[in-house]
C-alpha angles and dihedrals in degrees: 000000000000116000105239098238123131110272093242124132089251095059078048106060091038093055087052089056102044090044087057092051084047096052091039089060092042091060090043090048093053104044078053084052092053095045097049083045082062105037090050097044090056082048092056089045091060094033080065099050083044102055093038079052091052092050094054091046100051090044091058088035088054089043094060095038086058102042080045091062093043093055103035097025124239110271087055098048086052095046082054090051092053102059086041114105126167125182117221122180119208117200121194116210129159136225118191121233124181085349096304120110118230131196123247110188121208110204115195111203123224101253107254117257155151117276110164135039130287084240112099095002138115132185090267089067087064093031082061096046095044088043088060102047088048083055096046087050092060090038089060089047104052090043086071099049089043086051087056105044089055086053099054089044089062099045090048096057096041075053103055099049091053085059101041082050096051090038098045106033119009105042092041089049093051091050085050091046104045086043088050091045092045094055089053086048099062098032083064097048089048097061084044093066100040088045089053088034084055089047100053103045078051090055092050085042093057094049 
């Protein structure tokens, strides 16, 4: 569609500007797009292997934690829980990726120990404490690949409408508009020249 602006040189030289700097941030833009497709790509790829990881972990978590309860009965397995406290520290940092800044997170586990008496208790007892903080490990972990993935998801869409819009309306706009401009232009300056071409044979004429 042409851009409704005067067909003067000035317009002119304005639109072919403006249409550089279009085209410029077209290329950048899609160079970004490329970049946020593989890293989020890579990102997709772990989220996979971590998630597979997580399954197998809270399976055998959930396994202990059944053949635990068998063995040492419910109520007793959850007097033990009670008095039991770890302390886990979470630290949020950032990378940046395509220009966006993503969150890693660093989980510190709470360092395994006992924390209940020998009486009453099997291994499975430790073997069920140590299971969950393996799992909680690989849930904190894929939380941050999943938070990222969301972010670069986002990008990348934002992203790729920036560049349909400038591939698909204003870049073509600003080519209609400078053709159309152009034409004007030299239709102008060609009756210019026969205008000036008539006035001079009438002069030669006159003398």
């Amino acid at each position: 569609m042409k851009l409704n602006v005067p067909p003067t040189k000035t317009n002119q030289l304005i639109l072919k500007q403006d249409l550089a700097m279009a085209t410029e941030g077209f290329d950048l833009l899609e160079q970004k797009r490329e970049i946020l497709v593989m890293e989020l790509m890579h990102l997709l790829d772990r989220v996979k292997l971590v998630h597979q990881e997580l399954e197998e972990r809270r399976k055998k978590a959930y396994d202990t934690l059944k053949r635990a309860l068998s063995f040492n009965g419910y109520y007793h397995m959850r007097n033990i829980a009670s008095g039991i406290r770890y302390d886990h520290k979470v630290t949020s940092h950032t990378r940046v990726a395509a220009g966006i800044r993503i969150p890693t997170l660093e989980i510190e586990q709470g360092e395994f120990k006992l924390q209940y008496g020998f009486a009453g208790t099997d291994s499975l007892v430790d073997q069920t404490m140590n299971d969950f903080l393996l799992l909680l490990e690989v849930a904190g972990k894929l939380a941050e690949l999943e938070s990222s993935v969301w972010l670069l998801a986002r990008e990348l869409k934002k992203t790729q409408r920036q560049v349909n819009a400038l591939e698909h309306i204003f870049i073509p706009d600003y080519k209609e508009t400078l053709k159309y401009i152009e034409q004007v232009l030299e239709s102008k300056e060609l009756d210019s020249f026969f205008t000036m071409k008539l006035a001079k044979k009438q002069m030669t004429e006159e003398t």
